[in-house]
Residue frames as qw, qx, qy, qz and C-alpha x, y, z in Angstrom:
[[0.334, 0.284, 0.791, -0.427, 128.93, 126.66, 88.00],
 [0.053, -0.269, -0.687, -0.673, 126.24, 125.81, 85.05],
 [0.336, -0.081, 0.057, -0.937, 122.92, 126.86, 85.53],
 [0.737, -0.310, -0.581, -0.151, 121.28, 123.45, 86.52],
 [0.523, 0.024, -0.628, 0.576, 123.91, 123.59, 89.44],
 [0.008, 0.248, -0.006, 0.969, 122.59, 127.07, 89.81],
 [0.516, -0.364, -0.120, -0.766, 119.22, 126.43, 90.20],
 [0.762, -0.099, -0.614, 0.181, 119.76, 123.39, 91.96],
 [0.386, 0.123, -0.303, 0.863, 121.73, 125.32, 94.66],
 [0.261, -0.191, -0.121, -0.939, 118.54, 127.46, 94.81],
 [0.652, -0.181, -0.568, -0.469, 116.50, 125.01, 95.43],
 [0.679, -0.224, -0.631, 0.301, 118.10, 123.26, 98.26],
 [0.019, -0.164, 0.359, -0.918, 118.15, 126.87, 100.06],
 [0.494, -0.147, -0.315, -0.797, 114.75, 127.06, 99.60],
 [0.751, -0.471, -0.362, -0.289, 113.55, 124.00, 100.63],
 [0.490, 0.147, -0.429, 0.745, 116.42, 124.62, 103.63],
 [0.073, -0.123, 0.024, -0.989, 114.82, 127.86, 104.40],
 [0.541, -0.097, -0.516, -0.657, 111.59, 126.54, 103.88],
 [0.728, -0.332, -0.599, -0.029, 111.49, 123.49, 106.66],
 [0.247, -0.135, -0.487, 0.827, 112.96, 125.99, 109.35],
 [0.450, -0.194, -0.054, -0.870, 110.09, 128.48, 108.61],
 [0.708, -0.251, -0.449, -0.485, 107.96, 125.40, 108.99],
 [0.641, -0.129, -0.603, 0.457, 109.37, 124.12, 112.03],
 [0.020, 0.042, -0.375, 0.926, 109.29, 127.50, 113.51],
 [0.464, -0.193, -0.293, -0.813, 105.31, 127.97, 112.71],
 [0.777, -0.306, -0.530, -0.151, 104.71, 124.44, 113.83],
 [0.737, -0.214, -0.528, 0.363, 106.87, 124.54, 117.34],
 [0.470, -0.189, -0.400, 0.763, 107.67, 127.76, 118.03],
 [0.125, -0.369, -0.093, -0.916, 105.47, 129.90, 117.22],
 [0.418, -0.193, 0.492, -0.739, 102.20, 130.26, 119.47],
 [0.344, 0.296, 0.889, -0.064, 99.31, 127.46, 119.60],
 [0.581, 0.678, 0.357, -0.275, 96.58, 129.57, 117.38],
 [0.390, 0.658, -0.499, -0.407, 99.45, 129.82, 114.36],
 [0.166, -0.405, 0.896, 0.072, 100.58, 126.28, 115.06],
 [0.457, 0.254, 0.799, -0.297, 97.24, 124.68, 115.19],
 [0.436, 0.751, -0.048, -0.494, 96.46, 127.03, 112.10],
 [0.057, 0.652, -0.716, -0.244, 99.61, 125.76, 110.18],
 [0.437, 0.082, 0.896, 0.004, 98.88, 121.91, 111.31],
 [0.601, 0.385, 0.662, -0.229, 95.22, 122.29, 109.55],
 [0.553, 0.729, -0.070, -0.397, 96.02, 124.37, 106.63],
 [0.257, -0.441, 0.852, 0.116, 98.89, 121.35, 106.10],
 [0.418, 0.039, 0.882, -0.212, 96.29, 118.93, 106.23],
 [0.442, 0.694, 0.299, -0.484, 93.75, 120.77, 104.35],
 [0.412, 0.592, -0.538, -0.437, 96.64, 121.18, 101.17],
 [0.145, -0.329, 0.932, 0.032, 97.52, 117.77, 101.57],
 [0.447, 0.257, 0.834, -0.196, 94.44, 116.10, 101.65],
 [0.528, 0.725, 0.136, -0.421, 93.04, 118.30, 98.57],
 [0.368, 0.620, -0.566, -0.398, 95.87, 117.33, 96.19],
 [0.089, -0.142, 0.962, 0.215, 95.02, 113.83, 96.58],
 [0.325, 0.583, 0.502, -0.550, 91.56, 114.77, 96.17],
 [0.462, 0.722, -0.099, -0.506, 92.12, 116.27, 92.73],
 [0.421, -0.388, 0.790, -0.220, 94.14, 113.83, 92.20],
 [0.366, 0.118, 0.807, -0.447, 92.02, 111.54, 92.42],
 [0.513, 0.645, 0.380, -0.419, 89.41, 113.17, 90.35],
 [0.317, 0.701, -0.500, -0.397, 91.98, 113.99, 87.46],
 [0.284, -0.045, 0.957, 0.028, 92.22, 109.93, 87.56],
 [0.333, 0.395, 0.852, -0.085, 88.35, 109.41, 87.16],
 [0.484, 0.751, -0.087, -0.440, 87.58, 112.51, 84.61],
 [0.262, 0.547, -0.591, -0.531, 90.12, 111.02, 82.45],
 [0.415, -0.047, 0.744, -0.522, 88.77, 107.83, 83.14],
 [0.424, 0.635, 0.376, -0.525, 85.20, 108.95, 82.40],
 [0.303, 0.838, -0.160, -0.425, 86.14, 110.84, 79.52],
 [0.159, 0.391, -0.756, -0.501, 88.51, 108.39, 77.04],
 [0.804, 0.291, -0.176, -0.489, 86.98, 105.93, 75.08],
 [0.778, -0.329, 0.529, -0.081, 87.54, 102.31, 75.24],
 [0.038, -0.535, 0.773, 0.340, 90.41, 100.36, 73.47],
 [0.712, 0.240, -0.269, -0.602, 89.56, 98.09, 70.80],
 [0.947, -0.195, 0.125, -0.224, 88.99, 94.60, 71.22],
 [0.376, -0.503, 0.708, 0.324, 92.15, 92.34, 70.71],
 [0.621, 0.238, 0.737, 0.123, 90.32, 90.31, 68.29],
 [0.351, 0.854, 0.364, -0.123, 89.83, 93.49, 66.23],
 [0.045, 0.891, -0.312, -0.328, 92.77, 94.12, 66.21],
 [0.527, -0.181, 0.800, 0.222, 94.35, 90.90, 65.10],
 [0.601, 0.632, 0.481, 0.094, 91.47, 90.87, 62.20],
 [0.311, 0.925, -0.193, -0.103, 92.79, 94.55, 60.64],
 [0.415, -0.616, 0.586, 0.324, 96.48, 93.08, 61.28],
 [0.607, 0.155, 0.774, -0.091, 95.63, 90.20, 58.97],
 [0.573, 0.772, 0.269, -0.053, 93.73, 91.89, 56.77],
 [0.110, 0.889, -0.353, -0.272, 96.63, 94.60, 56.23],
 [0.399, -0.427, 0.772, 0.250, 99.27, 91.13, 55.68],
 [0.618, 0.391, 0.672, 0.118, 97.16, 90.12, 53.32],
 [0.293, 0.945, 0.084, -0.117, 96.31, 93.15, 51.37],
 [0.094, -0.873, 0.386, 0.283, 100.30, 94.03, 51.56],
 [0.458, -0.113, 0.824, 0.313, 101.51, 89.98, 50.27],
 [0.606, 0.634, 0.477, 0.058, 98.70, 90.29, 47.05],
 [0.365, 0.931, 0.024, 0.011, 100.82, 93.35, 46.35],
 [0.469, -0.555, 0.616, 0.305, 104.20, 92.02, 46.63],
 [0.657, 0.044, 0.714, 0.239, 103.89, 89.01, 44.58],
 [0.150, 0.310, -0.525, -0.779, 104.23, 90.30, 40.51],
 [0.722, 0.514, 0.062, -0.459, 101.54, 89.91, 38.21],
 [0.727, -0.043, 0.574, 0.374, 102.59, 86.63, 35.92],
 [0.180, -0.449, 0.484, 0.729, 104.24, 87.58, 32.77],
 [0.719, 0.467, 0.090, -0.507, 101.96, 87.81, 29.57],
 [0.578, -0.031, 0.773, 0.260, 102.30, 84.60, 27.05]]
């Protein structure tokens, strides 16, 4: 066994382990852990699309807009031009 398998392997215990615990909290334990459990569910859930969210509009906010297309097409131009004046040789002296 390689050590992807490995940790793989690990993992699926885990999240094995993991949805019994949560099953037990949510059904079998008592109503004031279960009801606890439900909201602090809700509470993670709804905050990580919350931040999300915000990590959307800060980055948003926060980059600078992408130059026009026409601006770019002009520099393209320019650069095809600039690069063909220096291809073509210089005519031979007479």
């Amino acid at each position: 066994m390689n050590k992807d398998q490995g940790i793989g392997a690990v993992l699926l215990l885990a999240s094995i382990v993991g949805a019994v615990l949560y099953f037990w909290l949510v059904f079998l334990a008592g109503p004031e852990i279960s009801g606890f459990i439900i909201r602090l569910t809700a509470f993670v859930a709804v905050g990580f699309v919350l931040f999300i969210l915000g990590w959307i509009g800060y980055t948003l906010a926060t980059t600078p807009p992408p130059k026009p297309i026409e601006e770019i097409e002009k520099e393209i131009e320019k650069e095809t031009k600039e690069e063909a004046k220096q291809e073509t040789p210089p005519p031979p002296p007479s």
